[in-house]
Structures are given as C-alpha cells and as structure tokens.
ZAMARGU-4260 file (C-alpha; in steps of 0.2 Angstrom, whole numbers, plus 5000, padded with zeros to 4 digits):
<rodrens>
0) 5597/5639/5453 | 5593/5626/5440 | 5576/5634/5436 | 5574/5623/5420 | 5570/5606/5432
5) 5556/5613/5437 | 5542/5610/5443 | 5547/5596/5452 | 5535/5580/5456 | 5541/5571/5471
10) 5532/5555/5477 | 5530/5549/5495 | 5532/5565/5504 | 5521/5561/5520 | 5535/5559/5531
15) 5555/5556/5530 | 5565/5559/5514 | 5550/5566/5504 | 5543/5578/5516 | 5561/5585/5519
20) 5566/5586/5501 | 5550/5596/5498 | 5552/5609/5510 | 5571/5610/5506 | 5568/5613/5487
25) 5552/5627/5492 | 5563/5635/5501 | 5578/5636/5487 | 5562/5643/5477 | 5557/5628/5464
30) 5539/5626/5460 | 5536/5609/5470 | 5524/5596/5468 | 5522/5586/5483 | 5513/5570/5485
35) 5508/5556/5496 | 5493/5542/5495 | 5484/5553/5507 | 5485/5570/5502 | 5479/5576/5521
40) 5497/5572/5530 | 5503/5585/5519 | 5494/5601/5525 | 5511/5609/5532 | 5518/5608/5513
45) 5502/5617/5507 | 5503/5629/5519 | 5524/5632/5514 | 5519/5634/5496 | 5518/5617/5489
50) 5506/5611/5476 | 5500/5594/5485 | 5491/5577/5476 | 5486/5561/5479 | 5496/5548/5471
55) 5496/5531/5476 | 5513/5522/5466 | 5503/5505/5465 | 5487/5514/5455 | 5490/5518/5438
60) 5477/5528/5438 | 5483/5537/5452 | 5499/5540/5444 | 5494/5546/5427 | 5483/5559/5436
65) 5497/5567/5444 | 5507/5567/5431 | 5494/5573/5420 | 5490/5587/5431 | 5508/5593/5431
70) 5507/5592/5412 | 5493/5602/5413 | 5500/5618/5419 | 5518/5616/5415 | 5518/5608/5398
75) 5531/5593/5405 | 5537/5586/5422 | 5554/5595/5425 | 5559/5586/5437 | 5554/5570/5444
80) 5559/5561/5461 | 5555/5543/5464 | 5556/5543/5483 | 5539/5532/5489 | 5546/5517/5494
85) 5548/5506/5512 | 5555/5491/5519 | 5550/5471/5520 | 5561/5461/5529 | 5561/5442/5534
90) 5572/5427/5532 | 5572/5418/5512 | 5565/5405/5516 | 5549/5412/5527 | 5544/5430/5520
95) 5529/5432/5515 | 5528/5432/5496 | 5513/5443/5494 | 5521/5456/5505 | 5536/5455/5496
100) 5525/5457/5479 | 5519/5473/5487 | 5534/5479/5492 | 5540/5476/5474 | 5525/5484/5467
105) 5529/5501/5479 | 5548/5502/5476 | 5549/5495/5458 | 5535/5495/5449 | 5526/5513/5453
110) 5545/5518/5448 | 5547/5512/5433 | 5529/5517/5428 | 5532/5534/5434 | 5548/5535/5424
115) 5538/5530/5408 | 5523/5542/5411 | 5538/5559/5414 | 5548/5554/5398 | 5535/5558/5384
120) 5535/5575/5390 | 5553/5577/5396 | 5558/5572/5376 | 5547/5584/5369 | 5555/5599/5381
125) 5570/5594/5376 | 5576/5589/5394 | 5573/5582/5412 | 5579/5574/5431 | 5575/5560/5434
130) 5580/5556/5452 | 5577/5539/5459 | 5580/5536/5478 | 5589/5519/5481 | 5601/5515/5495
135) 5617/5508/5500 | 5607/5493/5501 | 5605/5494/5482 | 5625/5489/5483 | 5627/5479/5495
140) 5615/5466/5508 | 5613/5462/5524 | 5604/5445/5531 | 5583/5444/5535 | 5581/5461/5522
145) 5588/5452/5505 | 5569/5455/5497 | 5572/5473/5502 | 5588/5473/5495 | 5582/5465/5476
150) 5572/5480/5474 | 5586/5492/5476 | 5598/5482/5466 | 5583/5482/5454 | 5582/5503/5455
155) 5603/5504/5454 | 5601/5493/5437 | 5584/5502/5432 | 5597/5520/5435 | 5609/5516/5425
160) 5603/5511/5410 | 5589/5524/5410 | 5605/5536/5412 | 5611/5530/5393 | 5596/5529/5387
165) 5589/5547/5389 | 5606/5556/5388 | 5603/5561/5369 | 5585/5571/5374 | 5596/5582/5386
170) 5586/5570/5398 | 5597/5568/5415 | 5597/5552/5428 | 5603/5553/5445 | 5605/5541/5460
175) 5604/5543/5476 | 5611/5529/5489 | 5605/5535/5508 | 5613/5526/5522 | 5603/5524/5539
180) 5593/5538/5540 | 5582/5542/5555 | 5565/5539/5548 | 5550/5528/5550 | 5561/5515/5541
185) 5569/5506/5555 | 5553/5503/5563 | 5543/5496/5547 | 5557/5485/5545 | 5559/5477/5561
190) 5539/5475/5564 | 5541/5467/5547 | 5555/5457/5553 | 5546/5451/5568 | 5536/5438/5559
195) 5546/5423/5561 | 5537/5410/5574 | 5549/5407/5590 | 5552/5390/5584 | 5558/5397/5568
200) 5578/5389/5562 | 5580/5411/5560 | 5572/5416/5576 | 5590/5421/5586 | 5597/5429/5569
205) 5582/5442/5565 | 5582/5445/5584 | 5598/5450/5581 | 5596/5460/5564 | 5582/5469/5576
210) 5592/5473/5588 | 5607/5478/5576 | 5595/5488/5565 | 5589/5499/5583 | 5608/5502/5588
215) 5612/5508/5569 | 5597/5521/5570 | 5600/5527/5587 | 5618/5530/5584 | 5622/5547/5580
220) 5638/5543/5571 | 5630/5529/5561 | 5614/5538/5555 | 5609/5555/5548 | 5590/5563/5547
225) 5581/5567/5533 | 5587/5581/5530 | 5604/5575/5523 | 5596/5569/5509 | 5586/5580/5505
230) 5603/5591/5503 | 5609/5577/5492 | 5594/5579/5480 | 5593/5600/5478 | 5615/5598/5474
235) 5610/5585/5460 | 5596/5597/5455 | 5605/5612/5453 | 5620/5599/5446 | 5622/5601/5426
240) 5626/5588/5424 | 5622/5580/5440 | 5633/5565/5447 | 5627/5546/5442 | 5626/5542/5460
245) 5627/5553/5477 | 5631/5540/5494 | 5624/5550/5507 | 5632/5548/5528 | 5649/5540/5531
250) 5642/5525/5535 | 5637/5522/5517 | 5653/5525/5508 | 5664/5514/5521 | 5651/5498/5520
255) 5651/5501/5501 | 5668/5502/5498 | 5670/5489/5508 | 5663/5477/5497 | 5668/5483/5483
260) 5688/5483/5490 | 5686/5468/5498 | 5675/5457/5488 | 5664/5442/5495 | 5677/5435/5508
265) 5678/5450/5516 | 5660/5457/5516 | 5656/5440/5521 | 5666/5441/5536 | 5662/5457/5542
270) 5642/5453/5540 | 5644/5437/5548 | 5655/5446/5563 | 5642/5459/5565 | 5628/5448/5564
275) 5632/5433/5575 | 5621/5427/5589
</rodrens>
C-alpha cells in the first residue's frame, strides 16, 4: 500500500466513479476524502469511514475550502483525483453555448483550478498523484457529443504536460480513459441530446446517437460498472511510478486503437457505419 499518497481528495463522489472509487480505496485502508456539491448524498461514505465535504468544482471558494481543510490536518493533499465531471451533448451547430460553457467550467476548469490549488503543497512534501479521469472520448469522437469530447481532449493535453511538468517534485500524473460505464452518464447525455426541435436538419442522427448510446450501456459486453474504474485508480495509486494512461473495458482499447491504427479514413467509416440513419 502506497501510504505516502495519502489522504486522498476525490471530487464528484455522489454517484458513479467517485462513490465507488471512495469505498474501494477505504476499504484498501487510505484515509479518504470524499466530496460532492451536496455533502448529504454521501451519508453511506461517512458511515464507511470517509471524511466527507462540500465542494462545488465551479466555486473557487468551494474549492480552496476543501483543499484547505485537507491541508489542515495533513500538511498536503497526497493524492488528488479529479473525477466531477458529466456530459452535454447536441449537434455543432445547435448546442447550447452556455450549457457547453458550464459543462467546460465542470470538466475543465474546476480541474485545472484543483490541480493548481494541490501543487503548492504537494512540492513542499516533496511528492503527489494527481489522477484526472478523462475517457476514451478524450481520444477519439463520436457525432452530436464533440463539445463533450473538447473537454476531454482538453483533460488528455492538460495530463500530459502536467505529467513533465511536476516529475522533478517526485510529483506523479496519471490518466484514466473509461469506456462506457454504467452510470448516470448515458442518461444526462441523451436528455441533453434530446434538444434538437423535430424539424431540426440533425433530428434522425441524435435520434440515432440516443438510441446507439442506450444499446452501448445496456450491453453487457460493451460496458462495465463503476467499479472497474474505481479498480483502475487504487492499481495507479499503489503504482510507483503509476502508468501515464490506464484505458479501462475492452471497448475502450479496440475503438482507440482503432483510430489510431487506422487513421481518419477508417474511423470515419466505422462512425459513419455505426451511425447511419
């Protein structure tokens, strides 16, 4: 056990990744610091053993509260996990700008500033994790969820050069690239995608990406539950040094090699296959 990552600050843990990446690490015996905009959904990790505070990614107050308290009682911020983040999908052309501002704010931004608010500390102890969740969409992208997408592209360029950055403080960066995971996610992106107006030129192809996105999640082979990732993240915890990137289900790895075998002309045609209407 990796003892020296701890404690461990872990954002969005109300539901999904977050909640079963807290339980897993309490039960491998780190000192966990569970958090979620409403502290209340996260009775269950209290009562496991977790250390539980509001932090809202999109308040900067918020966040330098939390990190602060952590601080507080532990000198530094062993490890942090960047997990809060969600979904916005709609067609280029239509989506909604100011949703796709807020989803940037969530899945970028409150990243980024958490990143910037661990470091001080992490230098001065002389090492750190930093684990950021991104996702295969972070490597390759799918029509009617390319705003979605930028943000994870954005996180994947954000990774790596944090990685070289902070090597010389002992300080590590890790990524991790979930495939469809059976979460909330699938249904905040297709209510999300549902905007388009009937007479919309992308009505029959988001119809379709809905309906492609609910076969994906239901499938058993395709997707995985939280709880896969949640093993990913404690084997780059207890990792020295962890990996640059963990892909996490089968799915994942065959779509991103894929594209990266292939190249456009190939991606193109298997997007365009699977997405025809």
């Amino acid at each position: 056990m990796a003892m020296s990552r701890n404690p461990v600050l872990i954002t969005g843990c109300s539901t999904g990744i977050g909640r079963a990446t807290a339980d897993l690490l309490l039960k491998a015996g780190y000192t966990v610091y569970a958090t979620a905009r409403r502290p209340e959904t996260l009775a269950e990790l209290a009562v496991a053993g977790a250390q539980t505070l509001a932090l809202d990614v999109t308040s900067e107050e918020s966040m330098a509260a939390a990190v602060g308290e952590v601080e507080r009682a532990h000198g530094a911020v062993g490890t942090l996990i960047n997990n809060a983040g969600y979904g916005e999908y709609g067609p280029i052309e239509e989506a909604d700008l100011d949703a796709v501002r807020r989803m940037f704010e969530t899945n970028v931004f409150g990243l980024a500033r958490m990143i910037q608010l661990v470091l001080p500390g992490m230098r001065t102890a002389g090492g750190g994790l930093i684990v950021n969740i991104g996702s295969m969409g972070g490597r390759i992208a799918f029509p009617i969820g390319g705003y979605y997408h930028a943000t994870k592209y954005a996180v994947e360029g954000i990774t790596d050069a944090l990685r070289n950055e902070v090597r010389e403080f002992g300080i590590d960066v890790t990524l991790i690239e979930p495939g469809p995971i059976r979460t909330q996610f699938e249904e905040t992106i297709n209510s999300s995608a549902a905007v388009a107006n009937s007479d919309s030129p992308y009505a029959d192809l988001v119809a379709k990406v809905r309906s492609v996105n609910s076969g994906a999640y239901a499938n058993k082979l395709l997707s995985v539950g939280p709880d896969a990732v949640a093993k990913a993240i404690l084997k780059a915890v207890e990792s020295d040094p962890p990996k640059s990137r963990y892909l996490v289900t089968a799915a994942a790895r065959a779509m991103v090699h894929t594209r990266r075998i292939g190249g456009d002309l190939v991606w193109d045609a298997v997007v365009n296959r699977q997405f025809k209407h």
